[in-house]
N, C-alpha and C positions, 0 to 999 in steps of 0.2 A: 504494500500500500504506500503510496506517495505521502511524503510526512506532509504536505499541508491537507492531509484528508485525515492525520489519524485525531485530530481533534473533533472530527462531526462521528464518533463512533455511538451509535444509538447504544442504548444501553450497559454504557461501560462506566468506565471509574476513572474519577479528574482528579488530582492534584491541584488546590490554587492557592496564589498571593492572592490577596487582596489589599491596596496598601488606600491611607489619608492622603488627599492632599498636601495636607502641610504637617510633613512629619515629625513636626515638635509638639504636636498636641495629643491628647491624652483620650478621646473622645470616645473609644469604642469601651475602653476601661470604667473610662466615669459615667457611661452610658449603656452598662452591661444589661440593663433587664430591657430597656428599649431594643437593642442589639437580638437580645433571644426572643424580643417578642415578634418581630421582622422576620428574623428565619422562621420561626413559629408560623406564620402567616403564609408565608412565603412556599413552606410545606404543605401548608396545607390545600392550596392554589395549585402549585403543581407538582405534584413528590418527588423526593427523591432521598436519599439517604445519607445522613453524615455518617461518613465512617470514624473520622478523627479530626478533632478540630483545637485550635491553638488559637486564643484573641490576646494579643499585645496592645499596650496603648494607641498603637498608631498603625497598627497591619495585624493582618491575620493570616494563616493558614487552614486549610481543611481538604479532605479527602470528602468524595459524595460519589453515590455511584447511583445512575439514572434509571429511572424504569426502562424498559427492553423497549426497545425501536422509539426512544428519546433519546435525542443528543442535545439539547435545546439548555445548554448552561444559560446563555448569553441570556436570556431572557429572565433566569431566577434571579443572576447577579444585578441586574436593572432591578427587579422589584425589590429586592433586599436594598441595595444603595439607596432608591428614590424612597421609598417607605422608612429608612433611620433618618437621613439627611431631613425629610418631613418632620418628623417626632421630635426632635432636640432643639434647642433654642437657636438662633440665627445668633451669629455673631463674627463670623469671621468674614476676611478682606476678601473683594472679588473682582476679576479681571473683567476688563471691558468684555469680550466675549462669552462670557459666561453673564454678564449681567445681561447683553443681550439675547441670548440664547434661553434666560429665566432660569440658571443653574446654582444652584446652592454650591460652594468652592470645598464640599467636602471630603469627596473621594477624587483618587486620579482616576480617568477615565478608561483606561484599562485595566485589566488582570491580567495575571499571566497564569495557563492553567496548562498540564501535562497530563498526558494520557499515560495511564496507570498501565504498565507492558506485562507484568508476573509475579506471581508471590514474594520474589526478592527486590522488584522494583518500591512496590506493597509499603512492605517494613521498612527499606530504608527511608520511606518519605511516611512512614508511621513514627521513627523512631527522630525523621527530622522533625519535625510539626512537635514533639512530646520537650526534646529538647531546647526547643527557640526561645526558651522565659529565661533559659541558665546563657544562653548563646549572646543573647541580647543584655543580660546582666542585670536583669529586674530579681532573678532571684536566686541563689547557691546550690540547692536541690530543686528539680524536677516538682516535688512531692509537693515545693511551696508555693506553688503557683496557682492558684485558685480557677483561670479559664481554660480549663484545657481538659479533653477528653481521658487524660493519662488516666486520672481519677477512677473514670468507668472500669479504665483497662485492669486496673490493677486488681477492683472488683470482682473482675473477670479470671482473673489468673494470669494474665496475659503479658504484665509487668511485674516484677518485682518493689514493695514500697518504696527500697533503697537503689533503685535502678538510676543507673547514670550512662549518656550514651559514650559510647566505645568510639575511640580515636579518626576509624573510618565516619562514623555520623555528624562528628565533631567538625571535621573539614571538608564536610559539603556546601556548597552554595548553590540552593535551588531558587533564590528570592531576583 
């Protein structure tokens, strides 16, 4: 398959960034039950599944894999953006294009999103997404990090509580 086609894969499994505009603010942190209430809605609109997900102050990560014979991210990520950007108080600077345009200067206007290839593609973008709170240096452990699916995982079995990632996960950059 031609890489610009492996991203329309109906029913497969994304990998995304999602980053803030202005990556000094804090918005999706200080804004966490608006944030889950958006994907909440957003789910429910049109489904699809978090498999792993990681919210930083100012960008996130997550894994979702789409109902079969759906590839249609493009369109969750629009509802999710324009539905939080809606709900939070207006306050930040906006470029004459965007004022034109009637956009709130919240999100950058892309993502970047990879198609999940095999069980070991899987994990290593499970165990990067788990580790990005230590990467980014909001927190020492894994474990301390309050937005992140780790939590479920380790529920699950899946993680250990004192899990830390290994040297290869360390020096990845998927962002």
């Amino acid at each position: 398959m031609p890489q610009y086609l492996r991203a329309f894969v109906p029913g497969g499994t994304f990998f995304f960034t999602v980053n803030l505009l202005d990556r000094r603010r804090k918005l999706l942190t200080e804004n966490i039950d608006v944030l889950r209430g958006v994907f909440q809605t957003a789910r429910r609109r049109r489904p699809f599944t978090v498999e792993a997900i990681v919210i930083l102050p100012d960008h996130l990560h997550c894994i979702w894999t789409l109902p079969d014979g759906d590839a249609d991210f493009s369109t969750r990520w629009h509802d999710i953006k324009s539905r939080f950007a809606a709900k939070i108080p207006k306050g930040e600077r906006l470029s004459d294009r965007r004022l034109r345009k009637g956009e709130r200067g919240i999100w950058q206007r892309r993502f970047w999103e990879h198609v999940i290839r095999d069980e070991r593609d899987y994990e290593n973008h499970l165990d990067y997404i788990h580790y990005n709170p230590v990467k980014h240096g909001h927190v020492t452990s894994v474990l301390d990090w309050p937005y992140s699916s780790f939590h479920r995982f380790v529920e699950q079995g899946i993680y250990d509580l004192d899990w830390g990632a290994d040297n290869s996960v360390r020096s990845l950059e998927m962002e």
